[in-house]
mmCIF file as Biopython writes it, N, C-alpha, C and O atoms, coordinates in Angstrom:
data_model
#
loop_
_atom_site.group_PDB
_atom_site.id
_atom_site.type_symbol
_atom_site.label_atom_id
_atom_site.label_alt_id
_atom_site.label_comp_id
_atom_site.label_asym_id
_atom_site.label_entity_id
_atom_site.label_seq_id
_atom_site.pdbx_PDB_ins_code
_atom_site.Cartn_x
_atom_site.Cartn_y
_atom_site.Cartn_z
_atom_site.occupancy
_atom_site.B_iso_or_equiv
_atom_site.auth_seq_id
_atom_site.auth_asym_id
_atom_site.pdbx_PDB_model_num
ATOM 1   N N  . UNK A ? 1  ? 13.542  17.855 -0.607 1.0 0.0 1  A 1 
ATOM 2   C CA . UNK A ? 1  ? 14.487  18.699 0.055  1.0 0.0 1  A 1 
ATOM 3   C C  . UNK A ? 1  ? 13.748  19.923 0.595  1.0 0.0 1  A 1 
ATOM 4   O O  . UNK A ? 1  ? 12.869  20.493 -0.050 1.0 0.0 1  A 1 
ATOM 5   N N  . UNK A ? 2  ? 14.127  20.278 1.743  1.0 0.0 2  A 1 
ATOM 6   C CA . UNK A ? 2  ? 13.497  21.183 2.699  1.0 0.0 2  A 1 
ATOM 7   C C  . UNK A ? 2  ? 14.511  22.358 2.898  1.0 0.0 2  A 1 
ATOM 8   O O  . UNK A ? 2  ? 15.660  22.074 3.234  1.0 0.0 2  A 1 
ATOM 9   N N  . UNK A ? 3  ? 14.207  23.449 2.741  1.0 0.0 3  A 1 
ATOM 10  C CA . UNK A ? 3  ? 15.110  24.835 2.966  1.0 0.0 3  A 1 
ATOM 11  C C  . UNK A ? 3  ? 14.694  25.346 4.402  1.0 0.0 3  A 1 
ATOM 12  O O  . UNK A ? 3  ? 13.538  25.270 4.818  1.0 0.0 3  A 1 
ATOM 13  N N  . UNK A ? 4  ? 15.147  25.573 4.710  1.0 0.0 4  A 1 
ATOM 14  C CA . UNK A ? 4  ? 14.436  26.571 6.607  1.0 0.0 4  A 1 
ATOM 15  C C  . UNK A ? 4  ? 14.445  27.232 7.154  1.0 0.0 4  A 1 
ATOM 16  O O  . UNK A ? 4  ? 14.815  26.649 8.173  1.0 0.0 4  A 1 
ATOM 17  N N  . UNK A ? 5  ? 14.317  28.252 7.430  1.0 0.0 5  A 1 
ATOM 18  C CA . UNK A ? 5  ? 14.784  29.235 7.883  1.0 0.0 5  A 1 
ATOM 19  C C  . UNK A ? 5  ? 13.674  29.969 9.426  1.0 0.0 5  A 1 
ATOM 20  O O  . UNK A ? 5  ? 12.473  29.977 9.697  1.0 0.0 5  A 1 
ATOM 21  N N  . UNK A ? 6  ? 14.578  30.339 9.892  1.0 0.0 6  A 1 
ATOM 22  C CA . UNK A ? 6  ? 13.916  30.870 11.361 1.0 0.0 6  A 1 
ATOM 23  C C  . UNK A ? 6  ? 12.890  31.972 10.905 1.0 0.0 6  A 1 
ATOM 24  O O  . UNK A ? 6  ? 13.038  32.914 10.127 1.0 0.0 6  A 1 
ATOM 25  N N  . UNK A ? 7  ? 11.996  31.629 11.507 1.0 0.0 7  A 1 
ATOM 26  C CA . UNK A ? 7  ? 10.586  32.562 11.173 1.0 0.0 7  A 1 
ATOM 27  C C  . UNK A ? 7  ? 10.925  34.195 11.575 1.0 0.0 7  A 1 
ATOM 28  O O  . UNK A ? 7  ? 10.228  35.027 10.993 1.0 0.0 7  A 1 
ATOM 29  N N  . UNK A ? 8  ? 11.817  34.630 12.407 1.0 0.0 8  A 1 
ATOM 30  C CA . UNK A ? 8  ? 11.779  35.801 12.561 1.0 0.0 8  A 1 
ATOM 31  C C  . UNK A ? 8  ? 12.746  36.122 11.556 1.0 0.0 8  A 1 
ATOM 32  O O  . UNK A ? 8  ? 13.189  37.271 11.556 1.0 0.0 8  A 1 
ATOM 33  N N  . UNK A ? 9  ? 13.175  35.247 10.639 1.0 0.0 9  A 1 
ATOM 34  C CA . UNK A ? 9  ? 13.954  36.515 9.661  1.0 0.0 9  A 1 
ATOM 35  C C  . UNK A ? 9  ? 13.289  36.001 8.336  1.0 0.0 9  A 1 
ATOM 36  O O  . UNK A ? 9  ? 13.886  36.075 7.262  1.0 0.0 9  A 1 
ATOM 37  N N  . UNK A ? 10 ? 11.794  35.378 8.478  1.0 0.0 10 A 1 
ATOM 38  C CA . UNK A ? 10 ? 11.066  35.202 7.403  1.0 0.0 10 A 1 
ATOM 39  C C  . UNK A ? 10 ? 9.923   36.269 6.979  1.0 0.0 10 A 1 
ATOM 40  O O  . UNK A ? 10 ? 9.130   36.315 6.039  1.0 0.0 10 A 1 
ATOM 41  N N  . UNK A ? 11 ? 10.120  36.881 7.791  1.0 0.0 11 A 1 
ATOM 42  C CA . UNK A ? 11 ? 9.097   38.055 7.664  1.0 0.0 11 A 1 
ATOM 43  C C  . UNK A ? 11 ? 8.944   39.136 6.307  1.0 0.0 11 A 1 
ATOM 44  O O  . UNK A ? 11 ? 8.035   39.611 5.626  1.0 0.0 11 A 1 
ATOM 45  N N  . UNK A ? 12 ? 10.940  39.213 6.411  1.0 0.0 12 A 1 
ATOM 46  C CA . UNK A ? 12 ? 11.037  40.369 5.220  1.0 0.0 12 A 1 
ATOM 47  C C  . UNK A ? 12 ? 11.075  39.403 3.985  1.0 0.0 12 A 1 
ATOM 48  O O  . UNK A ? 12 ? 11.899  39.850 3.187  1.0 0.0 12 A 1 
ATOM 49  N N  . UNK A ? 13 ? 10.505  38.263 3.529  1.0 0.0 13 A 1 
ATOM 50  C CA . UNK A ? 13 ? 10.369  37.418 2.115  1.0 0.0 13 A 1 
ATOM 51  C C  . UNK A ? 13 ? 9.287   38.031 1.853  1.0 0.0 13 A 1 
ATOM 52  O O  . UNK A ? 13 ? 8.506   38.484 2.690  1.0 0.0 13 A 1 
ATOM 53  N N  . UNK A ? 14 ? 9.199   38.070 0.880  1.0 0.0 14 A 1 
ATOM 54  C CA . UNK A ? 14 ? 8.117   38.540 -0.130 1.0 0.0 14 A 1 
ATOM 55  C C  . UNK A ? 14 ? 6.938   36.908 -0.062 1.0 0.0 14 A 1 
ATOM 56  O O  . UNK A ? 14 ? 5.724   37.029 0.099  1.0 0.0 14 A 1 
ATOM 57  N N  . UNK A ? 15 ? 7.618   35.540 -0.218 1.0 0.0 15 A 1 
ATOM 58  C CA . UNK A ? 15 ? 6.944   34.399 -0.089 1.0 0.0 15 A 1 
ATOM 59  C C  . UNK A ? 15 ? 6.254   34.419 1.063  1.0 0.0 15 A 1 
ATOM 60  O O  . UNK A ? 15 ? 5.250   33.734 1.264  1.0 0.0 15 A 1 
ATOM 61  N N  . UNK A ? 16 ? 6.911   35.439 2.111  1.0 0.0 16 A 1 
ATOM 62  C CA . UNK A ? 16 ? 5.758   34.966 3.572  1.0 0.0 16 A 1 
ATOM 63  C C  . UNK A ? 16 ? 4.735   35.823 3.572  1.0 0.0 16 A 1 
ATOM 64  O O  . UNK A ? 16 ? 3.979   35.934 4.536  1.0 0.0 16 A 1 
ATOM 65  N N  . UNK A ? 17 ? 4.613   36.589 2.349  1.0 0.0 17 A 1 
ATOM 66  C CA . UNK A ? 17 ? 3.358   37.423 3.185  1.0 0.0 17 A 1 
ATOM 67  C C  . UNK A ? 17 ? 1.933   36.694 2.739  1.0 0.0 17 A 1 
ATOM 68  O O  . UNK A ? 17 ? 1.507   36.032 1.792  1.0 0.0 17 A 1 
ATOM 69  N N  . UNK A ? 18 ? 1.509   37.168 3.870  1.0 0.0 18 A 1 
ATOM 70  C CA . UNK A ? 18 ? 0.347   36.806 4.339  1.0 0.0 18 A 1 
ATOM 71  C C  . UNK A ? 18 ? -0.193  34.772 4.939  1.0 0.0 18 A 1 
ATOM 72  O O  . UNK A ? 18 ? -1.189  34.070 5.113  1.0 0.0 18 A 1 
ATOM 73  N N  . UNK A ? 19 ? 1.047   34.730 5.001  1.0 0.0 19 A 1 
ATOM 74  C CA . UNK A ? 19 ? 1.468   33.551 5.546  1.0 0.0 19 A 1 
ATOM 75  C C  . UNK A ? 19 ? 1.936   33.738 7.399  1.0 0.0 19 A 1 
ATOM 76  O O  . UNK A ? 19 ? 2.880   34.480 7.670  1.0 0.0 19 A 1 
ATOM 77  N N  . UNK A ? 20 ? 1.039   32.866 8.745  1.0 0.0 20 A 1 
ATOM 78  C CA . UNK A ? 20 ? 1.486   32.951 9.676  1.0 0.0 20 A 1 
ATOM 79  C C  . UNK A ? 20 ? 2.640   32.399 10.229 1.0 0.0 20 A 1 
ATOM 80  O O  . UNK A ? 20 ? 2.627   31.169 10.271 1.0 0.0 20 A 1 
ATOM 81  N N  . UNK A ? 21 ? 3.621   32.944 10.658 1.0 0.0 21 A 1 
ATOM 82  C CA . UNK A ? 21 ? 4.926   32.861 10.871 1.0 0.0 21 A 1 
ATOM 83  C C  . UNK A ? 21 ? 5.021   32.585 12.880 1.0 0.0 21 A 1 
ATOM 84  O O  . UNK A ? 21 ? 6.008   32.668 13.611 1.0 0.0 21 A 1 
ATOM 85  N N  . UNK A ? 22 ? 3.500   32.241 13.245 1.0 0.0 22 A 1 
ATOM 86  C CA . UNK A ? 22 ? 3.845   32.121 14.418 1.0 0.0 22 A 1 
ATOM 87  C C  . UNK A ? 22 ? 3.956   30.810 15.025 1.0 0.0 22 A 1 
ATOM 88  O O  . UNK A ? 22 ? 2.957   30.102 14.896 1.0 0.0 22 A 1 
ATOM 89  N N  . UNK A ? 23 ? 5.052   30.265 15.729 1.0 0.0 23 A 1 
ATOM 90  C CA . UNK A ? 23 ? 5.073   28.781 15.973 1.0 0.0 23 A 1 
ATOM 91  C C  . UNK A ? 23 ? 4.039   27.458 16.425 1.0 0.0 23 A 1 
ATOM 92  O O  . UNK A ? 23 ? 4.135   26.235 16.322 1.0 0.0 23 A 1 
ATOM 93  N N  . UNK A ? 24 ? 2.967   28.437 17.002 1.0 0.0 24 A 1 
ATOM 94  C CA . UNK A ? 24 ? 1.971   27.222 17.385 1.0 0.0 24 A 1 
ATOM 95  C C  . UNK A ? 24 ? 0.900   27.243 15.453 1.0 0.0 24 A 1 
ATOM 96  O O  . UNK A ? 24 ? -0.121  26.557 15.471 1.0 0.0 24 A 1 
ATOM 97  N N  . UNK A ? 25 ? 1.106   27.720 14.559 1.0 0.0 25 A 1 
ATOM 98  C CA . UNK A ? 25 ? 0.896   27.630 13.040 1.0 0.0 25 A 1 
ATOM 99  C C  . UNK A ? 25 ? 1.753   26.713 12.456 1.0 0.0 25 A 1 
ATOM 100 O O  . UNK A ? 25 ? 1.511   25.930 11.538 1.0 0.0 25 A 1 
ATOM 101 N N  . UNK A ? 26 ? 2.690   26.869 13.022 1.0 0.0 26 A 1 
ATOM 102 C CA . UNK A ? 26 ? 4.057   25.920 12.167 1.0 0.0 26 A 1 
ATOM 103 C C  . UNK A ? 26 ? 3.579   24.627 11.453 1.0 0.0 26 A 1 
ATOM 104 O O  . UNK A ? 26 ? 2.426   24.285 11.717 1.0 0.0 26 A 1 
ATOM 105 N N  . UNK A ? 27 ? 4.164   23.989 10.737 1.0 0.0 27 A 1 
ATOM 106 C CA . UNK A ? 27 ? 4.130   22.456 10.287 1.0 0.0 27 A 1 
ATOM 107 C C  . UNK A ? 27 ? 5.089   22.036 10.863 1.0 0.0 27 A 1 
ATOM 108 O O  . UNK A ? 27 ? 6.076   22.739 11.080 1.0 0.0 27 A 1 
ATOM 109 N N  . UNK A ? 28 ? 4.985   20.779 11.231 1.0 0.0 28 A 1 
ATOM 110 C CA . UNK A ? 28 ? 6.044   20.213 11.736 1.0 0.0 28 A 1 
ATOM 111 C C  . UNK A ? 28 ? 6.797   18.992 10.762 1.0 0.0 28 A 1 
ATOM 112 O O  . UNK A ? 28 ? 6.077   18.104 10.306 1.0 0.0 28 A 1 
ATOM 113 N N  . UNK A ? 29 ? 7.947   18.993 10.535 1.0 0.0 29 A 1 
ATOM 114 C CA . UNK A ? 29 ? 8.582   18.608 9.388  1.0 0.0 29 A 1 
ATOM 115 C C  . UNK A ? 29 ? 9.462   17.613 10.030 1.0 0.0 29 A 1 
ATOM 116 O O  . UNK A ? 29 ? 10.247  17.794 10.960 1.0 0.0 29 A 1 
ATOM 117 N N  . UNK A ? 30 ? 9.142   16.292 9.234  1.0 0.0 30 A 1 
ATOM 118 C CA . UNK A ? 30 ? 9.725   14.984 9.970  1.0 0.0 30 A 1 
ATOM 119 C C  . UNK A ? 30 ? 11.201  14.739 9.430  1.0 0.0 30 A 1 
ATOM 120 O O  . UNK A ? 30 ? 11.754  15.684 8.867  1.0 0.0 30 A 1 
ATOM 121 N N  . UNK A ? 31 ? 11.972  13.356 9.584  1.0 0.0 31 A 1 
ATOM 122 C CA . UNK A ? 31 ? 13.232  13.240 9.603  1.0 0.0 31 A 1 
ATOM 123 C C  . UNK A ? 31 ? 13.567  12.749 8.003  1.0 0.0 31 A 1 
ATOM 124 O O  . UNK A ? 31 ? 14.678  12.351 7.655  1.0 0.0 31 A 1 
ATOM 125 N N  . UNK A ? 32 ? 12.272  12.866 7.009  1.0 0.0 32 A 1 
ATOM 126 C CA . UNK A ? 32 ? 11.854  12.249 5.456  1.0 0.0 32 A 1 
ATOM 127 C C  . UNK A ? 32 ? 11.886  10.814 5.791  1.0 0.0 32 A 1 
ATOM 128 O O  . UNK A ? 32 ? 12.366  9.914  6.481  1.0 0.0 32 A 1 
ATOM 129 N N  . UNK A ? 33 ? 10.751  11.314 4.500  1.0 0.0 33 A 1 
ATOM 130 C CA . UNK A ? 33 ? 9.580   10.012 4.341  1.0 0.0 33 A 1 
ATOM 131 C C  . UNK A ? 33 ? 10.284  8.754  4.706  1.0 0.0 33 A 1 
ATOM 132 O O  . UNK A ? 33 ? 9.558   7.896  5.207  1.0 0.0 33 A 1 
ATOM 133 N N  . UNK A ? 34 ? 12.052  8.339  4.508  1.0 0.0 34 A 1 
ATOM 134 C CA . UNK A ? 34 ? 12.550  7.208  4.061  1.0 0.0 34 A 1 
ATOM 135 C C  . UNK A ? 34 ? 12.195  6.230  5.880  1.0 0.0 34 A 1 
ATOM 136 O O  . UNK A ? 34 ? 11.825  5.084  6.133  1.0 0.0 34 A 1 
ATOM 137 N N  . UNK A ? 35 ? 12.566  7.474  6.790  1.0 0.0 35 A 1 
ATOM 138 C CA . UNK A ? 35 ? 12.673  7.281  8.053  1.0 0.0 35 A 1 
ATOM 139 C C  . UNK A ? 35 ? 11.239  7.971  8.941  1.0 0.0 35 A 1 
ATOM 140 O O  . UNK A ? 35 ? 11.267  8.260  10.137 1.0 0.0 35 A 1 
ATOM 141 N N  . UNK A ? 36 ? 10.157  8.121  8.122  1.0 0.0 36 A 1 
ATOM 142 C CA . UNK A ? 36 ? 9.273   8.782  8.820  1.0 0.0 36 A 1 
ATOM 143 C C  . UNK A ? 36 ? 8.113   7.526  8.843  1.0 0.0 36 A 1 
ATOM 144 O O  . UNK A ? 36 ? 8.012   6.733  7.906  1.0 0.0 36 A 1 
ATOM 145 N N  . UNK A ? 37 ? 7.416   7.484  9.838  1.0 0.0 37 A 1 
ATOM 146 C CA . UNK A ? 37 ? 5.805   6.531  9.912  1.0 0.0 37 A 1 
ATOM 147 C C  . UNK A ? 37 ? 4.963   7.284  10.117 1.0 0.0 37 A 1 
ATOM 148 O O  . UNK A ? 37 ? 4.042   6.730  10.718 1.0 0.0 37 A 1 
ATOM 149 N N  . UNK A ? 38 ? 4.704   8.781  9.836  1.0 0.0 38 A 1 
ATOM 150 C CA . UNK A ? 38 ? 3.317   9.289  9.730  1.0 0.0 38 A 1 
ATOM 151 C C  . UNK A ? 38 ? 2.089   8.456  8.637  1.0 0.0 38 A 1 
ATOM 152 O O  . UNK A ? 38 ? 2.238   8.594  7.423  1.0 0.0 38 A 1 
ATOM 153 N N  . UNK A ? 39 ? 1.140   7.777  9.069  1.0 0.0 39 A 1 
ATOM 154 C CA . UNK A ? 39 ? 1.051   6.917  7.768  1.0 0.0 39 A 1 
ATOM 155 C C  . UNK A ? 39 ? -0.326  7.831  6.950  1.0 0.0 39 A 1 
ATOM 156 O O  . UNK A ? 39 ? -1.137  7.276  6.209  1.0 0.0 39 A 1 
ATOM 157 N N  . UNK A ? 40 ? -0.336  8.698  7.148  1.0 0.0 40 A 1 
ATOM 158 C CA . UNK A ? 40 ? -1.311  9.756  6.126  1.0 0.0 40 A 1 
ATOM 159 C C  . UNK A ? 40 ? -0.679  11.327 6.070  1.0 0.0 40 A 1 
ATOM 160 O O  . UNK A ? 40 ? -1.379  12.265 6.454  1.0 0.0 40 A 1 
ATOM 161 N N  . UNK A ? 41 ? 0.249   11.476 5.729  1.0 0.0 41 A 1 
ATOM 162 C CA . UNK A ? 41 ? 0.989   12.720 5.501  1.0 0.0 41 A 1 
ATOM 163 C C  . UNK A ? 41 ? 0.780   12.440 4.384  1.0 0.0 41 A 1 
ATOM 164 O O  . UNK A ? 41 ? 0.817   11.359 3.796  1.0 0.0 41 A 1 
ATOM 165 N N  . UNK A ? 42 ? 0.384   14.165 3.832  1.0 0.0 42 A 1 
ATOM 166 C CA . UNK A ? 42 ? -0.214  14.867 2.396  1.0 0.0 42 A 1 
ATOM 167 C C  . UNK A ? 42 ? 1.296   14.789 1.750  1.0 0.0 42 A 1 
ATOM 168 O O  . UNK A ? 42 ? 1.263   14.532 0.546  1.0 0.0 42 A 1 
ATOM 169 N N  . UNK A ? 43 ? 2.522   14.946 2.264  1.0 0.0 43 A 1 
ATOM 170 C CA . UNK A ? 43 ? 3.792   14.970 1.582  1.0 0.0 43 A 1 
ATOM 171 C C  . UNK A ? 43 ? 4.163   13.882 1.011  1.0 0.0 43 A 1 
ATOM 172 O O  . UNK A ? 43 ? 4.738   13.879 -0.078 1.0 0.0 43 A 1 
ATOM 173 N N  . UNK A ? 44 ? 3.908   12.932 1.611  1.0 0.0 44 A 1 
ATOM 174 C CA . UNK A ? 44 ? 5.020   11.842 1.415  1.0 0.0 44 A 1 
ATOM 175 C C  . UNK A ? 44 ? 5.036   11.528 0.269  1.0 0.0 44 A 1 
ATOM 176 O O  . UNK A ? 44 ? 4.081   11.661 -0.497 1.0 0.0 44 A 1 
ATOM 177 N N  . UNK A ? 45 ? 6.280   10.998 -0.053 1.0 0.0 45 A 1 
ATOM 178 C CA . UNK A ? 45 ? 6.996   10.807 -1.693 1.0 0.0 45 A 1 
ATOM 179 C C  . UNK A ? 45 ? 7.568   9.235  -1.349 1.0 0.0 45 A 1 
ATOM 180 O O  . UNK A ? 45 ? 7.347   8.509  -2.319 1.0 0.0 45 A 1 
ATOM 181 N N  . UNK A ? 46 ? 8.206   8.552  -0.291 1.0 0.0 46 A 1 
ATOM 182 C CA . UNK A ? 46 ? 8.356   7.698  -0.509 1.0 0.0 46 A 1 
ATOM 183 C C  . UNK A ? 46 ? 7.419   6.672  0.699  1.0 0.0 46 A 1 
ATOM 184 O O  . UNK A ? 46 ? 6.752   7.269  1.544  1.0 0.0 46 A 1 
ATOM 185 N N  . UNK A ? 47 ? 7.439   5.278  0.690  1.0 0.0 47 A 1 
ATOM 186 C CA . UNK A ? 47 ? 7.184   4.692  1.987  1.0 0.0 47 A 1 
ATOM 187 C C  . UNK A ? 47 ? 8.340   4.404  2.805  1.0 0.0 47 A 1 
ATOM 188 O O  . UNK A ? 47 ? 9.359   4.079  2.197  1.0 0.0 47 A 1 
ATOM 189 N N  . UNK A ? 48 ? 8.390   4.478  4.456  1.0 0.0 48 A 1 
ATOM 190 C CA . UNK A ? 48 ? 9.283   4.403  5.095  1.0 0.0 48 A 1 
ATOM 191 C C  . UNK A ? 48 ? 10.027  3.031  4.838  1.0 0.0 48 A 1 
ATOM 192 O O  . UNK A ? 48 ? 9.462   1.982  4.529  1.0 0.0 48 A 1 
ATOM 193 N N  . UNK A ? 49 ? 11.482  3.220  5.027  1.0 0.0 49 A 1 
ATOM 194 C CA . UNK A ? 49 ? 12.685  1.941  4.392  1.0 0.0 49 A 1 
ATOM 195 C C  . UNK A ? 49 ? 12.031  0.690  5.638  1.0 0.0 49 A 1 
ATOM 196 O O  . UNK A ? 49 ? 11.653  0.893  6.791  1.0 0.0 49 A 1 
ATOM 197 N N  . UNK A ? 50 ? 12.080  -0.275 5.050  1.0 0.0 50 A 1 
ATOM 198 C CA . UNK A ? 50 ? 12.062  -1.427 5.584  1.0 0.0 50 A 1 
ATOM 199 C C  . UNK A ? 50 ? 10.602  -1.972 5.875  1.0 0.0 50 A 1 
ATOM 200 O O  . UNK A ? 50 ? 10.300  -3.033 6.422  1.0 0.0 50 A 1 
ATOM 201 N N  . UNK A ? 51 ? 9.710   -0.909 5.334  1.0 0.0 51 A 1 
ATOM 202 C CA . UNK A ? 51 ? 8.116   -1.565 5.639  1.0 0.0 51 A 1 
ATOM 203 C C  . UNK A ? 51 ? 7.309   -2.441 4.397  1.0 0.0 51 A 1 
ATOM 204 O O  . UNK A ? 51 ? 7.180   -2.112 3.218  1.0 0.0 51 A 1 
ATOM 205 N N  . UNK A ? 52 ? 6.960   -3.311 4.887  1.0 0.0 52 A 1 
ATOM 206 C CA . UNK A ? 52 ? 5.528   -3.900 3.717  1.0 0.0 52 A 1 
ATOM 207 C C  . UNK A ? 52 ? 4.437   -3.337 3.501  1.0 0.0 52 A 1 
ATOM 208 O O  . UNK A ? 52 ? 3.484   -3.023 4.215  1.0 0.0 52 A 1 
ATOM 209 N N  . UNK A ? 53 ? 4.744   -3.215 2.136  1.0 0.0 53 A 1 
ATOM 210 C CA . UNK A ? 53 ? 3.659   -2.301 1.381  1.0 0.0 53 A 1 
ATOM 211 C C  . UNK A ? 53 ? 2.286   -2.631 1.465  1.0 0.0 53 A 1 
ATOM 212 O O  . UNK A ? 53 ? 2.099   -3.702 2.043  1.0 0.0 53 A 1 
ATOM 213 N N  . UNK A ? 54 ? 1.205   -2.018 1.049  1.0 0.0 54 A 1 
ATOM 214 C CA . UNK A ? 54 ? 0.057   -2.550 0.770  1.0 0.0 54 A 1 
ATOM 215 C C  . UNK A ? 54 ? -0.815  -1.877 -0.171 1.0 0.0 54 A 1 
ATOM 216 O O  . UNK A ? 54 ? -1.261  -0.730 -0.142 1.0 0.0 54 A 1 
ATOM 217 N N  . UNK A ? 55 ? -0.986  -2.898 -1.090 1.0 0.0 55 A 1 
ATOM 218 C CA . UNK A ? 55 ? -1.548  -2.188 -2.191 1.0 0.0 55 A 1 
ATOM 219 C C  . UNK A ? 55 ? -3.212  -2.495 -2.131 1.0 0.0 55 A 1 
ATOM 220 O O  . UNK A ? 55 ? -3.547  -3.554 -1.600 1.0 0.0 55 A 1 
ATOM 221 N N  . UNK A ? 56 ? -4.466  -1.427 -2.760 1.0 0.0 56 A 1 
ATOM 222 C CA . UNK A ? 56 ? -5.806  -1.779 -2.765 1.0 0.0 56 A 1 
ATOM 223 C C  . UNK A ? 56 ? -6.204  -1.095 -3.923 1.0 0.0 56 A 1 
ATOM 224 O O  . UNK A ? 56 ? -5.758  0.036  -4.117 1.0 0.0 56 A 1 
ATOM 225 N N  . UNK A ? 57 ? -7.321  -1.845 -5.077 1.0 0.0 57 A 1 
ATOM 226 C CA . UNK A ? 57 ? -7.531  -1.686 -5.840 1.0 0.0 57 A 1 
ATOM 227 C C  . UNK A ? 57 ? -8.805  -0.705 -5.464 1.0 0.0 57 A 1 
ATOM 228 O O  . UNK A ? 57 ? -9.100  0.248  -6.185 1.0 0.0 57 A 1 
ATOM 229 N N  . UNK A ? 58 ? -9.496  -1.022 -4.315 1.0 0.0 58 A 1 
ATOM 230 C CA . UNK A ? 58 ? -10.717 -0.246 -3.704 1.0 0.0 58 A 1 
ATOM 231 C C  . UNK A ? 58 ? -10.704 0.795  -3.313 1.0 0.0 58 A 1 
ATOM 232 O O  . UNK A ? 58 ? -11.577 1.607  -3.619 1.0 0.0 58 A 1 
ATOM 233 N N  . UNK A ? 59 ? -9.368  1.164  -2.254 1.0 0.0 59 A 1 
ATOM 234 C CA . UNK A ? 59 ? -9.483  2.333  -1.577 1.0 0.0 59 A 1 
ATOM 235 C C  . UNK A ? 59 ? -7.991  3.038  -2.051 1.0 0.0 59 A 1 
ATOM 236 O O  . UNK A ? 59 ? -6.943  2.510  -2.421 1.0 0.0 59 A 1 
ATOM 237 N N  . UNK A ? 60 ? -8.440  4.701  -1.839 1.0 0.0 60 A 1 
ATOM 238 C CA . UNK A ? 60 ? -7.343  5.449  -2.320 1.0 0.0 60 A 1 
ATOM 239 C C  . UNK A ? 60 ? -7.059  6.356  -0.552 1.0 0.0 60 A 1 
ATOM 240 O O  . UNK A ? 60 ? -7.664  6.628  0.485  1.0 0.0 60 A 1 
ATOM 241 N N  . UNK A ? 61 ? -5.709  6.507  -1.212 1.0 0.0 61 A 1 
ATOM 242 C CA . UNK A ? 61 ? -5.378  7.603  -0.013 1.0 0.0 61 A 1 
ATOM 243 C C  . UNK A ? 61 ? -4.582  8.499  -0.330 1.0 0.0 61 A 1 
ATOM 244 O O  . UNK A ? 61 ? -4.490  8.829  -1.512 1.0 0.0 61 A 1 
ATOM 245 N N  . UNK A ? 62 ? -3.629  9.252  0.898  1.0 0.0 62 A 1 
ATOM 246 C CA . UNK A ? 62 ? -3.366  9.996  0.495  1.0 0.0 62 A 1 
ATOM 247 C C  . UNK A ? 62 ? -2.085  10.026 -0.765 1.0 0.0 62 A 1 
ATOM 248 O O  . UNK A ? 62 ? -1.792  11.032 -1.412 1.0 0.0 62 A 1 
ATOM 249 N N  . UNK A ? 63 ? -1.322  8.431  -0.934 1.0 0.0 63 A 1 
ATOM 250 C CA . UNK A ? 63 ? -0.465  8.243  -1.407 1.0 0.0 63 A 1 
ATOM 251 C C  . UNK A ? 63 ? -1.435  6.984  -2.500 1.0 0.0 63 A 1 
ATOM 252 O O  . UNK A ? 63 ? -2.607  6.616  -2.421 1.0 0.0 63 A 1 
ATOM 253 N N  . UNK A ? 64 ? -0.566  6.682  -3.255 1.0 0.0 64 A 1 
ATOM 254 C CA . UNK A ? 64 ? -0.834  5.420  -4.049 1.0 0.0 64 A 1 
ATOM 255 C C  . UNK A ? 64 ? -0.701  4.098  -3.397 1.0 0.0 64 A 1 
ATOM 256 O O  . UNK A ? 64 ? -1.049  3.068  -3.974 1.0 0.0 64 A 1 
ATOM 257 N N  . UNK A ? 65 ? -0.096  4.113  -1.950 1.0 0.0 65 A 1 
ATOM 258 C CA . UNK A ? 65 ? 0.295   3.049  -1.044 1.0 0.0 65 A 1 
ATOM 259 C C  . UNK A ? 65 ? -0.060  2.929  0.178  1.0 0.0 65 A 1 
ATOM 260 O O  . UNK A ? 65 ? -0.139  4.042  0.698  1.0 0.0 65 A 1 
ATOM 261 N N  . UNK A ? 66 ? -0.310  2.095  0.875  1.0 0.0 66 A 1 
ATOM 262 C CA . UNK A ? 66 ? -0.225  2.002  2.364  1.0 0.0 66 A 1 
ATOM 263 C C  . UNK A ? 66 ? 1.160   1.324  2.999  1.0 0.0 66 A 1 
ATOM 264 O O  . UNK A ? 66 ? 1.967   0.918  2.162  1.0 0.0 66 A 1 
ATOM 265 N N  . UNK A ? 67 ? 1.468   1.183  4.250  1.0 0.0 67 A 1 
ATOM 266 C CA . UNK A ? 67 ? 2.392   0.552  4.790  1.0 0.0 67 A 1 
ATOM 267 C C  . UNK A ? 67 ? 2.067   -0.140 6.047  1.0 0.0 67 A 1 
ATOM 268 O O  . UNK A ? 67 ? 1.772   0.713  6.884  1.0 0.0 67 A 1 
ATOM 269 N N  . UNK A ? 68 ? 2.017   -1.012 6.401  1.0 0.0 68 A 1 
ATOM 270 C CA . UNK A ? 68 ? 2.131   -1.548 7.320  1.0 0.0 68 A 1 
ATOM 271 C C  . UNK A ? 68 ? 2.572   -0.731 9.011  1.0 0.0 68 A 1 
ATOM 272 O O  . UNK A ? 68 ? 3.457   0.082  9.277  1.0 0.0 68 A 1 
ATOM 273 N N  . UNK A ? 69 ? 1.848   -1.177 9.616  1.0 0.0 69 A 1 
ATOM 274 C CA . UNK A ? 69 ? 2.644   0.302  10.820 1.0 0.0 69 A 1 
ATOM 275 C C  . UNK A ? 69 ? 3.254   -0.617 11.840 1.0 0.0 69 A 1 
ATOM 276 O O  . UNK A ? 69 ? 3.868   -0.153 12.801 1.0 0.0 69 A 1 
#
């Protein structure tokens, strides 16, 4: 779950300081993982609904899984 708030009234948080609040800095925050195919996002918690998994005993990433793209 994602909270959000418009960067110009993030300024007066105590959490933003020293954090850049200017839009070409931004992250860009997808529609979640269930419905997202970024297939190496540091976030992801689940794999997107309806894909085949892929599992490797060799290689690690950023998740415990791969998916099919």
């Amino acid at each position: 779950m994602i909270l959000g708030l418009e960067a110009r009234l993030a300024g007066d948080l105590a959490l933003a300081r020293g954090i850049s609040l200017r839009s070409e800095d931004a992250t860009v925050v997808g529609p979640g993982c269930a419905r997202c195919h970024v297939p190496d996002c540091f976030q992801r918690s689940l794999p997107p609904r309806g894909t085949a998994l892929q599992f490797s005993t060799m290689e690690q990433g950023m998740t415990p899984f791969r998916f099919a793209r």
